[in-house]
C-alpha positions in Angstrom: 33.1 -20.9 -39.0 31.4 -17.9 -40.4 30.2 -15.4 -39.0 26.5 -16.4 -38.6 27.6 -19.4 -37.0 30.0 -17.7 -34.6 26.8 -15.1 -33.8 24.7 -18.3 -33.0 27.0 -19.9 -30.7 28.1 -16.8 -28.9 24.7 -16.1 -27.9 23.7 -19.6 -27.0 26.7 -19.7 -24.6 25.5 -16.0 -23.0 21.9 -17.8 -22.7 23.1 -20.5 -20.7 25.3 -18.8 -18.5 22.5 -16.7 -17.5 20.5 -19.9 -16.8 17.7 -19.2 -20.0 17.8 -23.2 -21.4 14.7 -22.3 -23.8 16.4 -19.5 -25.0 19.4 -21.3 -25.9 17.6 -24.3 -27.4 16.0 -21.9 -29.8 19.4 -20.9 -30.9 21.4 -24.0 -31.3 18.9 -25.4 -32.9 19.5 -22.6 -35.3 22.4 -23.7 -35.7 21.8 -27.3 -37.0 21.8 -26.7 -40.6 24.7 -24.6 -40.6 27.1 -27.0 -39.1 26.2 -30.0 -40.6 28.8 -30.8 -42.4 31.1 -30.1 -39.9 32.3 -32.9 -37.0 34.1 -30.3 -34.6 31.1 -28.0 -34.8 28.7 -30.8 -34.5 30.6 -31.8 -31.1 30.2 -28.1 -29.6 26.8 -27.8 -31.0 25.6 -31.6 -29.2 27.4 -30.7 -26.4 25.6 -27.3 -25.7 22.2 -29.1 -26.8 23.1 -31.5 -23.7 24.3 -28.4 -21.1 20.2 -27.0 -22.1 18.5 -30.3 -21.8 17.8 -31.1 -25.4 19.2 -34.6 -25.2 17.9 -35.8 -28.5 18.8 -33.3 -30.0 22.6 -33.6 -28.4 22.7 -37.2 -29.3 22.0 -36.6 -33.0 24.7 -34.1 -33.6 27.2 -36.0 -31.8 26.4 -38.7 -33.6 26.8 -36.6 -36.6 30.2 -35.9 -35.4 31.1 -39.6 -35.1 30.2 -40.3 -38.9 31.9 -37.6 -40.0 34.9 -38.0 -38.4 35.4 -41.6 -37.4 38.9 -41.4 -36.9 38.8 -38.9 -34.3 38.3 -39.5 -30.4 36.8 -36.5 -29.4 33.0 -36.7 -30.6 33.2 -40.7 -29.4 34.3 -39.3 -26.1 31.2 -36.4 -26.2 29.1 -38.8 -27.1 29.8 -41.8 -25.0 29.5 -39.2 -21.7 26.4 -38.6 -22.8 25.0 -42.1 -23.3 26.4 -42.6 -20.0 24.7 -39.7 -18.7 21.8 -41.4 -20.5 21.6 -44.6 -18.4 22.9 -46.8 -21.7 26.1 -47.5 -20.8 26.4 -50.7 -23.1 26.2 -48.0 -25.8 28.6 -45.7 -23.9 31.2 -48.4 -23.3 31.5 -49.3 -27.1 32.1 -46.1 -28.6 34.3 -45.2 -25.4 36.9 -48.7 -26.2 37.2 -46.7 -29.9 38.1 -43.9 -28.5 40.8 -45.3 -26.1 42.1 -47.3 -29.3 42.4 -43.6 -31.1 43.9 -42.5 -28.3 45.4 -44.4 -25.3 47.3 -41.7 -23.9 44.7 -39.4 -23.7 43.4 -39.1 -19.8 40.0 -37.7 -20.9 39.4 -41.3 -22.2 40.6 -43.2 -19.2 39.1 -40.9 -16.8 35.7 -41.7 -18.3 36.4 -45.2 -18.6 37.3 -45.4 -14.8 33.8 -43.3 -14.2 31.9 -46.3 -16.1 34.0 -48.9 -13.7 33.2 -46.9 -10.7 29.5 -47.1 -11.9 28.8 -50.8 -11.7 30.6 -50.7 -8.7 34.3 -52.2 -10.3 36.2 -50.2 -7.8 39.8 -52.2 -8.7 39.5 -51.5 -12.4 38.2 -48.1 -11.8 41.1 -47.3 -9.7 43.2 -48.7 -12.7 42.0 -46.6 -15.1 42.1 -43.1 -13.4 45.4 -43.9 -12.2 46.2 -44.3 -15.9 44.6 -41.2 -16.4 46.8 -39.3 -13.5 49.9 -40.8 -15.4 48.7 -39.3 -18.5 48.4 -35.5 -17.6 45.0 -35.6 -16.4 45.2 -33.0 -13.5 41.6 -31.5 -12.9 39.6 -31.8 -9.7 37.4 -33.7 -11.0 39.9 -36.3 -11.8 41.7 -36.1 -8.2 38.2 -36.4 -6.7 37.0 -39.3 -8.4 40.0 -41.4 -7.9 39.3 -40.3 -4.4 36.3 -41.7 -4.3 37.4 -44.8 -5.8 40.2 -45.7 -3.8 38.0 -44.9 -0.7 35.4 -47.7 -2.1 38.0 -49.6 -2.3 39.5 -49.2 1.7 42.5 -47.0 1.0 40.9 -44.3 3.1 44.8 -42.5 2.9 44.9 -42.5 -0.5 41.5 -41.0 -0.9 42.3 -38.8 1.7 45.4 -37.6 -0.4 43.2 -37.1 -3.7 40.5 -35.1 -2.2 43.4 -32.7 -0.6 44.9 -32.4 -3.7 41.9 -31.6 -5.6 41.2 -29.0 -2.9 44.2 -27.4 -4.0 43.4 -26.6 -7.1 39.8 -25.4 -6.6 39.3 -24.8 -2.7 35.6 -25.4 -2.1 35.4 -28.7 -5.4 32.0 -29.9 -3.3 32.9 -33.8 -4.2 36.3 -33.6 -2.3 34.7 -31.9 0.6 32.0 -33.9 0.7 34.7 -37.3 -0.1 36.7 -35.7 3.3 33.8 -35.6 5.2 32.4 -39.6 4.4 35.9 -40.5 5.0 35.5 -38.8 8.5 32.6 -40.7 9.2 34.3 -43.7 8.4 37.3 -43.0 10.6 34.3 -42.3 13.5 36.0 -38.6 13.6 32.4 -36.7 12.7 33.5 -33.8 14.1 36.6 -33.6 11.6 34.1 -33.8 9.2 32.0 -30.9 10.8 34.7 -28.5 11.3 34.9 -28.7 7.0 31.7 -28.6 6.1 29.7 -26.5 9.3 30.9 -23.4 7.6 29.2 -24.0 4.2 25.7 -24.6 5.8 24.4 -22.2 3.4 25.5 -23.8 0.7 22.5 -24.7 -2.3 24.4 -28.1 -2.8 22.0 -30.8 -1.3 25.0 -33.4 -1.6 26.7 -31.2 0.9 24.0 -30.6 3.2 23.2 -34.5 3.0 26.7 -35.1 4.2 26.3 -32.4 6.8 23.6 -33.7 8.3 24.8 -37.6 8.8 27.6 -35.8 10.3 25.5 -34.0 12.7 23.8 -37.5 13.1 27.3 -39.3 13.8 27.8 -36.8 16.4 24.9 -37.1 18.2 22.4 -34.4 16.9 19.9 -35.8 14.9 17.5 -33.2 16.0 19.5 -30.2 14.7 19.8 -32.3 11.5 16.3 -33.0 10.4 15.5 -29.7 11.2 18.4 -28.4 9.2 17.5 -30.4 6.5 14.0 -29.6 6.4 14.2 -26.1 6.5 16.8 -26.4 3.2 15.1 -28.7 1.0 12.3 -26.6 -0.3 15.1 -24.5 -1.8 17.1 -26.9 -3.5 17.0 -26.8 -7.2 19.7 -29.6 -7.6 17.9 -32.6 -8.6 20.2 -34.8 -7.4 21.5 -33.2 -4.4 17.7 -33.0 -3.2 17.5 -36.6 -3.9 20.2 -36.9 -1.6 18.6 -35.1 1.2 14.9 -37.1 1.0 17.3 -40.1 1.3 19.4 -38.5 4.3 15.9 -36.9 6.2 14.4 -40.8 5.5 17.2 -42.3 7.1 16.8 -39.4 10.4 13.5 -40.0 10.5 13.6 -44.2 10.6 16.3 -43.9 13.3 14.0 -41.5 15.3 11.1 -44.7 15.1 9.1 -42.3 12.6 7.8 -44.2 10.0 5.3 -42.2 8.1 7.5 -39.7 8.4 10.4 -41.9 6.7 8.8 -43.2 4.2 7.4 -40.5 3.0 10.9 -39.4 2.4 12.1 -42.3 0.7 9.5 -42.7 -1.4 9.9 -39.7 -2.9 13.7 -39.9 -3.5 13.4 -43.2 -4.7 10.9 -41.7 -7.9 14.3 -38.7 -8.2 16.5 -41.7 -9.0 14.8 -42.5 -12.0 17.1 -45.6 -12.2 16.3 -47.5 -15.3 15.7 -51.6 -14.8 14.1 -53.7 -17.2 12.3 -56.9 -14.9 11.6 -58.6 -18.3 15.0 -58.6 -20.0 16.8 -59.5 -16.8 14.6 -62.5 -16.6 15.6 -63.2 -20.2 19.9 -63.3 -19.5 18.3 -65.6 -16.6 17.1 -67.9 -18.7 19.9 -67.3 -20.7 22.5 -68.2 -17.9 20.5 -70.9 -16.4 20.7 -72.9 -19.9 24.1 -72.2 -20.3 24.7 -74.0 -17.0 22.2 -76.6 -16.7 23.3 -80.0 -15.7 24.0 -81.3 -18.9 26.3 -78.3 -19.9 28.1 -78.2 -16.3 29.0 -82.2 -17.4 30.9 -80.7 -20.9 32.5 -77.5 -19.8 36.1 -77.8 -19.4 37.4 -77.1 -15.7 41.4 -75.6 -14.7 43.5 -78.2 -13.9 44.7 -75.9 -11.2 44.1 -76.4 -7.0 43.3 -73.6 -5.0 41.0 -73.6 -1.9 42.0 -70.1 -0.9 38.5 -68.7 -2.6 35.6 -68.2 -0.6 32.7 -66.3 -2.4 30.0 -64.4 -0.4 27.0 -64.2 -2.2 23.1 -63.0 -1.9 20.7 -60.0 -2.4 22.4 -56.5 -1.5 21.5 -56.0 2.7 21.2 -59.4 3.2 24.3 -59.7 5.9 27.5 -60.2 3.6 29.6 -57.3 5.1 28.4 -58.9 8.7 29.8 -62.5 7.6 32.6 -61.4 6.1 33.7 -59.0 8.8 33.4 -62.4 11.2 35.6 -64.2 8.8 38.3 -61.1 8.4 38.4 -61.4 12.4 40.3 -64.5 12.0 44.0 -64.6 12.0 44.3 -66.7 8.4 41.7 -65.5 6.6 41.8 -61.7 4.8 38.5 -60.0 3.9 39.0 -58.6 0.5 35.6 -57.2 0.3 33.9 -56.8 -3.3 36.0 -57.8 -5.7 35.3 -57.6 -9.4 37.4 -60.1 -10.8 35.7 -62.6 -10.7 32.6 -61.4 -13.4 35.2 -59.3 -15.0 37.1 -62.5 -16.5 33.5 -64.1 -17.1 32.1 -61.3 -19.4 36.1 -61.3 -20.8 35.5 -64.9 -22.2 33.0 -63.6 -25.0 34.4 -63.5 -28.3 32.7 -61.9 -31.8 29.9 -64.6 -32.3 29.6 -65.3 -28.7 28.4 -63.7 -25.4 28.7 -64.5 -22.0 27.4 -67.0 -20.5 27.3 -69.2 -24.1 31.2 -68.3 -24.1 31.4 -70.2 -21.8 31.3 -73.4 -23.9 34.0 -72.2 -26.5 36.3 -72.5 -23.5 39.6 -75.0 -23.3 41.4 -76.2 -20.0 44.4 -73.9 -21.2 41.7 -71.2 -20.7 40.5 -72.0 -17.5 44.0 -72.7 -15.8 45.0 -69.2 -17.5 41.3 -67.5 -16.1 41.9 -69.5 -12.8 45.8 -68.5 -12.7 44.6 -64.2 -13.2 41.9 -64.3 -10.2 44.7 -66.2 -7.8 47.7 -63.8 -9.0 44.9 -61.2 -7.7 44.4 -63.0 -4.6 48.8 -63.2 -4.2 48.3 -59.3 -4.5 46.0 -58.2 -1.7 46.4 -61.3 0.6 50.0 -62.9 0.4 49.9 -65.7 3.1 46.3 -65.7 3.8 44.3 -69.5 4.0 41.5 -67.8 2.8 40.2 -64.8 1.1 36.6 -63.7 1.1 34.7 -62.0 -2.0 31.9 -60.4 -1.2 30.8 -59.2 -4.3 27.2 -60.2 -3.7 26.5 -60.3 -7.0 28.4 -63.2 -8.1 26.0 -65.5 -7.6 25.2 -64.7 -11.0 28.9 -66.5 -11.7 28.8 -69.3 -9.2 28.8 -71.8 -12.3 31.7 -70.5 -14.0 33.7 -70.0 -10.6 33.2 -73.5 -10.4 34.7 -74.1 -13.1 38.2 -71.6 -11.8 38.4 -72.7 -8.3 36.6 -76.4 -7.8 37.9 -75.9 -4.5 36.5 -72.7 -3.5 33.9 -72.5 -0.5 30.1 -70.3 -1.4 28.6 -69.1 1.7 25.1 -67.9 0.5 23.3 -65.1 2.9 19.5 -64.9 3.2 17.5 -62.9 4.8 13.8 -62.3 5.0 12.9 -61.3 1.6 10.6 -58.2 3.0 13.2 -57.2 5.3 15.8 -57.3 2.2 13.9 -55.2 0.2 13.0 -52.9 2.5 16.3 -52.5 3.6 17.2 -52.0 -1.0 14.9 -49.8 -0.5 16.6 -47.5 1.8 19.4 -47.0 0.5 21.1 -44.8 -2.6 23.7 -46.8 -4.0 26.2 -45.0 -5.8 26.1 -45.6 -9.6 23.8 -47.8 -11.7 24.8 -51.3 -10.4 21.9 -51.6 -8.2 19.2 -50.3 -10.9 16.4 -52.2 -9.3 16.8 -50.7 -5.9 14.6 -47.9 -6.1 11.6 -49.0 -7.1 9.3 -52.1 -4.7 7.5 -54.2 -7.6 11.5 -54.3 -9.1 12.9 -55.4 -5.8 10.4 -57.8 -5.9 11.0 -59.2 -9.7 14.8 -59.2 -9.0 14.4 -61.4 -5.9 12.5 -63.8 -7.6 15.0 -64.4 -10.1 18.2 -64.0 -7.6 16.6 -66.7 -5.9 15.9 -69.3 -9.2 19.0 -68.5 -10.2 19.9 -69.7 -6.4 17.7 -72.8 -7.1 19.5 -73.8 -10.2 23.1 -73.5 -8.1 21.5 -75.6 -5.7 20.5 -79.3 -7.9 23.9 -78.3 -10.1 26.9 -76.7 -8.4 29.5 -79.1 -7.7 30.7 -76.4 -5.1 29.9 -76.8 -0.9 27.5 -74.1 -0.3 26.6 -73.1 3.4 23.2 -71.3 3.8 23.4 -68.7 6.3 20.3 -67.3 7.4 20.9 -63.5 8.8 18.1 -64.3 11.4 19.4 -67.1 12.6 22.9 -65.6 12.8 21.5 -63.1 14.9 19.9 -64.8 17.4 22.7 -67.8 18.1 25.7 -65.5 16.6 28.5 -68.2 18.9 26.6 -71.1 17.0 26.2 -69.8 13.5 29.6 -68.4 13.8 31.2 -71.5 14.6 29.7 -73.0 11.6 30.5 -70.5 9.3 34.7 -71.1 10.5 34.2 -74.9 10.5 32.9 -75.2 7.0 35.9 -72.8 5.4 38.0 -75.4 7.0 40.1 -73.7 9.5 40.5 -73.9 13.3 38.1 -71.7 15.2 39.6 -68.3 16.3 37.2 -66.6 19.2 38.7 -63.2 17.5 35.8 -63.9 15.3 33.2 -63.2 17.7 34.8 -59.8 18.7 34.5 -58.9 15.0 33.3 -55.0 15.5 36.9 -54.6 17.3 38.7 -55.9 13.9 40.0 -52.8 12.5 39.1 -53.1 8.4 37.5 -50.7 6.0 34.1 -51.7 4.8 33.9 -49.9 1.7 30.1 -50.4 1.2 26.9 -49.3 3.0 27.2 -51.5 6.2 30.4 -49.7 7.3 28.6 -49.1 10.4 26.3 -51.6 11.0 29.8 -54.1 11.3 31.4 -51.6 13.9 28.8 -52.9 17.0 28.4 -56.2 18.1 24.9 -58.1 16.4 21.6 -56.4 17.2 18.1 -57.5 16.8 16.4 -54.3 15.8 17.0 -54.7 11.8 14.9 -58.5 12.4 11.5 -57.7 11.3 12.0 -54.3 10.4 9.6 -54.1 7.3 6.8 -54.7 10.1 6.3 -50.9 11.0 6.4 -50.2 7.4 3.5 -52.9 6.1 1.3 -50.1 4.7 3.6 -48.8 2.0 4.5 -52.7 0.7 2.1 -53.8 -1.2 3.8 -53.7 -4.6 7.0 -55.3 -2.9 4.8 -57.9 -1.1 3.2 -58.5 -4.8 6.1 -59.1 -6.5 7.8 -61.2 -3.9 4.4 -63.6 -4.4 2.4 -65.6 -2.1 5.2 -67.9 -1.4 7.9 -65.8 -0.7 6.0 -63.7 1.6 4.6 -67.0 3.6 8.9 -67.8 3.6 9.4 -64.7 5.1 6.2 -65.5 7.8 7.5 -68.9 8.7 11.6 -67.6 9.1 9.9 -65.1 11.7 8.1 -68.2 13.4 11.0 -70.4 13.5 13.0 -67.3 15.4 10.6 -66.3 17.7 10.4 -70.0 18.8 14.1 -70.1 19.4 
């Protein structure tokens, strides 16, 4: 490095640490023809470029870095954070695999990879990886914390317990374990545990933090003090996120508080801050896609495991459409375990694609040997959490994108399929921030909308070809004869009915997802028809959704109020 270069870079760094981004852009752009021919300089320079916010410029000289030196993980690794960063974690994820070929001992590598896996919500592979990365010297905060959160997504609330501490340890005050302690307090129902940690950082700038704080305050019975805390702190958040966090938190105050203007107003704005990127087009494309990989004629070719297992049964629909409340009533019952969302299942789907052929037209390429061998993973998975059980609930609500090939592993599995009134669905998407990217189309109405529609042809399809039982369970109509529908819901797994299942909010389980609390009481009404105080703001929902969907949702609430 000479010494023109080393002047560059020295004052870049001193402009960013004092918060000047222009300044520093000016500089390192300086400093692209004079490292051009170098990868690790290219990897410092993109990786300042992305610290001041010139993210095409970053890109470029990382990807600089990767031509020149392909053999080496590092700029693969700066540059796959980045994409990921990015929203284009498809691009991410393939020069990420090259780096943990070049180097699968090194826990930089696996703790991203486990970050991707947390993203889409693959809490069981993400807790894989930054394990792997734990074993392999990785020892930050960072790391402890995000295993943390991991393991707490996926219901060891002791072992995410233990993280956070230990990340605490080495950096007292790492915001993400504090504010990890504090959800797992309000999971545990100890708010004031969580209160006593984070009451004496009130000042704090961190939004994510005063978000937390103020559900706690919530959870302890002063929703008062917390909108008002929260209001008088958001005007001087510059956190992006974290303010994000605290529209979503003062939305959530404000609905419980019968406030709707107030609410929405709220949401709507932190739903523009997520800036989550969803394409309604090229979904409807893998659609079609999926749909013609599975049609009728297809389903008659496609090879099936020779294997018999009944223990399988999938729990499927939109996001907030009642799977936590169904599979907390079957978990209640003495031989069934709820295993919550697992990720097998599209995990060995995608796994089946090969170098000519993608998921779902892998599918075809497939042989018995590899279906007994696909079937014979998901049920060692199954012999793992659930030793004994009859059953074992998935409620990864998104497989009913892989009903067709689960057919295929389990011919004896059971689908219960959750519905709910379309506006009250989205509406409830709406509402909430789900962690990661998984749920891209959440945060905006018109994409709620376009995602329904195709959830429910793909629904359609399942329904004139799935050789699988599949019990409709309306969420309205398991509220309002909760004995009946319950019965129903035991009867068709194929076990004897256990009245445990109708004291479900006493089972003691971890629900690792947003209806944590929502399970804990026994069913209430208020959630039925919910969208109805918010029909002003709906339009572009009530657009997408179509004539026909909203006259479903008009006729559901008919049928109910006759009951």
């Amino acid at each position: 490095m000479n010494q023109e270069t080393a002047a560059l870079l020295a004052s870049a760094k001193a402009a960013l640490a004092e918060g000047d981004r222009q300044a520093a852009t000016e500089l390192l752009r300086r400093l692209v023809p004079l490292t051009r021919e170098s990868g690790p300089l290219s990897v410092t320079l993109g990786e300042l470029l992305w610290r001041a916010g010139d993210a095409t410029g970053a890109e470029s000289a990382l990807s600089r870095a990767v031509a020149l030196s392909p053999d080496d993980p590092d700029p693969r690794l700066a540059l796959a954070s980045l994409l990921r960063d990015s929203g284009r974690p498809a691009e991410a994820l393939d020069h990420l695999e090259e780096a943990c070929r070049l180097a699968p001992r090194d826990p930089r590598a696996a703790h991203l990879m486990g970050l991707m896996h947390l993203d889409q919500g693959l809490t069981g592979t993400a807790v894989e990886w930054l394990t792997r990365a734990r074993s392999a010297g990785g020892d930050s905060p960072d790391l402890h914390a995000d295993l943390g959160l991991a393991l707490q997504s996926s219901g060891d609330l002791d072992g995410a317990d233990a993280c956070y501490r230990r990340a605490l340890s080495r950096a007292p005050g790492h915001e993400r374990s504090l504010r990890g302690l504090a959800r797992l307090a309000r999971l545990r129902r100890r708010p004031e545990e969580g209160l006593a940690l984070l009451e004496p950082v009130a000042g704090t700038s961190s939004g994510g933090l005063l978000a937390e704080l103020g559900g706690l305050m919530s959870a302890a019975g002063r929703p008062g003090d917390a909108i008002a805390l929260l209001e008088s702190r958001l005007a001087s958040l510059d956190d992006g996120e974290g303010r994000m966090e605290v529209h979503f938190r003062l939305g959530e105050l404000y609905d419980a508080r019968g406030e709707p203007a107030a609410a929405m107003g709220h949401f709507l704005t932190a739903n523009r801050q997520k800036q989550a990127r969803f394409d309604p087009a090229h979904y409807a494309g893998l659609v079609d896609r999926l749909l013609a990989a599975f049609s009728r004629e297809a389903m008659a070719g496609l090879p099936r495991t020779r294997r018999e297992d009944d223990r399988p049964v999938f729990i499927v629909g939109m996001p907030r459409s009642g799977t936590s409340l169904v599979e907390q009533i079957l978990a209640s019952h003495r031989d069934i375990h709820g295993a919550g969302e697992l990720s097998d299942l599209g995990l060995l789907a995608l796994s089946t694609a090969t170098g000519t052929l993608e998921y779902p037209e892998s599918a075809a390429a497939l042989s018995s040997m590899d279906m007994d061998r696909l079937s014979a993973a998901y049920g060692s998975r199954l012999d793992e959490i659930a030793p004994g059980a009859s059953r074992v609930t998935d409620k990864m609500w998104q497989n009913f994108e892989f009903l067709g090939f689960a057919s295929l592993l389990f011919p004896k599995a059971r689908v219960i399929h959750c519905t709910r009134d379309p506006m009250d669905t989205g509406l409830s998407c709406f509402f909430h921030h789900f962690y990661g990217a998984g749920v891209a189309f959440a945060y905006d109405l018109a994409h709620i909308g376009a995602y329904y529609r195709q959830y429910l042809r793909i629904m359609n399809h399942w329904r004139e070809v799935l050789p699988l039982p599949v019990l409709e369970l309306s969420y309205e109509r398991l509220v309002a004869n909760t004995e009946t529908e319950t019965r129903k819901i035991v009867d068709f797994v194929g076990l004897p009915w256990d009245p445990a299942c109708l004291r479900f909010f006493e089972t003691e389980r971890v629900i690792g997802t947003a209806s944590h609390e929502q399970v804990r009481r026994p069913v209430y009404r208020t959630s039925v028809g919910r969208h109805r105080r918010y029909l002003e703001w709906l339009d572009p929902l009530a657009h997408a959704l179509g004539e026909d969907l909203r006259c479903r949702g008009v006729a559901r609430r008919a049928d109910r109020d006759l009951e």
